[in-house]
N, C-alpha and C positions, 0 to 999 in steps of 0.2 A: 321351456319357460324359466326354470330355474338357472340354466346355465346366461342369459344378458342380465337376470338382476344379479349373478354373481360376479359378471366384468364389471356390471355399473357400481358394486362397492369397491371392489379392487382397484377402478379408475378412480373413484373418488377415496379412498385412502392413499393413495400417489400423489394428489393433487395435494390433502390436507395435510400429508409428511413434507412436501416442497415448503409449504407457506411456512413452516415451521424453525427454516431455516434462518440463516444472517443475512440481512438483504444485501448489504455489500463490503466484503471485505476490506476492499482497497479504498473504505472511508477512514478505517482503522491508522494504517499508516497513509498519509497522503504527505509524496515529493510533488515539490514547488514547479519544475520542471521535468514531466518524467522523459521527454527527450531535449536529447542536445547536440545540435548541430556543431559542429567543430569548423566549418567551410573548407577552407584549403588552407591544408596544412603539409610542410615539406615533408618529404620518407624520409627513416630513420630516426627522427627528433622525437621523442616522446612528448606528451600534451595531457596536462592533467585538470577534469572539472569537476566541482565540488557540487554534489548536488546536495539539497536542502532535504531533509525528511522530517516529519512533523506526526507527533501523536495526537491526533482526536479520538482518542477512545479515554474512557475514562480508568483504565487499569494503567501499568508499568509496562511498554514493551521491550524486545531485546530480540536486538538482530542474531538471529543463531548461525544464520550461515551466509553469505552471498557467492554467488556462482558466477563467473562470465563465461558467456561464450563461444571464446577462443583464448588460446594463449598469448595475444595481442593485447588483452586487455586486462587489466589488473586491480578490482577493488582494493582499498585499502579500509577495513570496516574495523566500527570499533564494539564488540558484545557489552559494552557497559549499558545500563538499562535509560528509558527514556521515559521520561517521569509524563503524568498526563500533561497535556497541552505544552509540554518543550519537543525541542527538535536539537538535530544533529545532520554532519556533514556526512555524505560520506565521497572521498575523494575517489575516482575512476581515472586510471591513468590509461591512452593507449599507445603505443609506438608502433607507426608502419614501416613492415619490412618492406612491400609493394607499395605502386601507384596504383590506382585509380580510386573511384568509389566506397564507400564502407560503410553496414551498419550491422554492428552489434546487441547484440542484447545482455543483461544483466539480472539477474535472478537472484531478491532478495526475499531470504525466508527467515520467520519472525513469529513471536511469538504465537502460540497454539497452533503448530505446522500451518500456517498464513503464507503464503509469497504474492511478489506483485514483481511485473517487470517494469525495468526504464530503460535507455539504449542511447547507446554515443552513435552518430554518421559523420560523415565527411567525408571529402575530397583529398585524396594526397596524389600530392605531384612529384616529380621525379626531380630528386637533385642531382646538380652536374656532376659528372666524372670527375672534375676536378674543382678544386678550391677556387679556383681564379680561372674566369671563362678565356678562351685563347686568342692570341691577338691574331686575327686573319691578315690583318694590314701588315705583319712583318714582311709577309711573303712578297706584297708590291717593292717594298725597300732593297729587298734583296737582288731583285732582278735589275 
């Protein structure tokens, strides 16, 4: 008898520790777009998009760290703090070595060990071998 009214406080101290908590982080910093499509973009060219970030919390936050990734892609973040209700950019550049498809992710952590992800995607296509595509028609001339 004693041991289910002992789960049923232990379940219900688990439940009233939950309630207890932030209901949600990622109201704290909230980006304007947390993903971004790039579409088709050529390989090798870097491409860089500035995403918006915005403080709805009523304290000062400060990006401590941002993380991508892969070595493709490269935040450019600034630690200066972000006063309540302003916002700030932060630019994401990526450059494809490869063609095809891509999506990344980005990992921005922020004040009170906080993080939220955003992500770059897109398409790269493969540019020619050469600068100037080749003139097939020479070869008619020739003969």
């Amino acid at each position: 008898m004693q041991r289910p009214f002992l789960i049923l406080i232990l379940l219900t101290a688990s439940v009233a520790s939950r309630a207890q908590t932030p209901a949600d982080d990622t109201k704290v910093l909230q980006v304007q777009d947390p993903t971004h499509n790039f579409g088709e973009i050529p390989q090798g060219k870097p491409i860089t998009y500035n995403f918006v970030l915005f403080n709805r919390s009523g304290d000062t936050l400060r990006l401590q760290h941002v993380e991508a990734s892969c070595g493709c892609t490269t935040p450019h973040w600034n630690p200066a703090p972000i006063p309540p209700g302003d916002s700030t950019t932060l630019p994401v550049t990526y450059n494809a070595a490869g063609e095809g498809s891509f999506n990344k992710s980005i990992t921005l952590f922020y004040s009170n060990n906080l993080h939220q992800l955003i992500y770059i995607k897109g398409e790269v296509w493969k540019t020619p071998d050469t600068s100037v595509p080749l003139n097939t028609g020479i070869q008619l001339v020739k003969q």
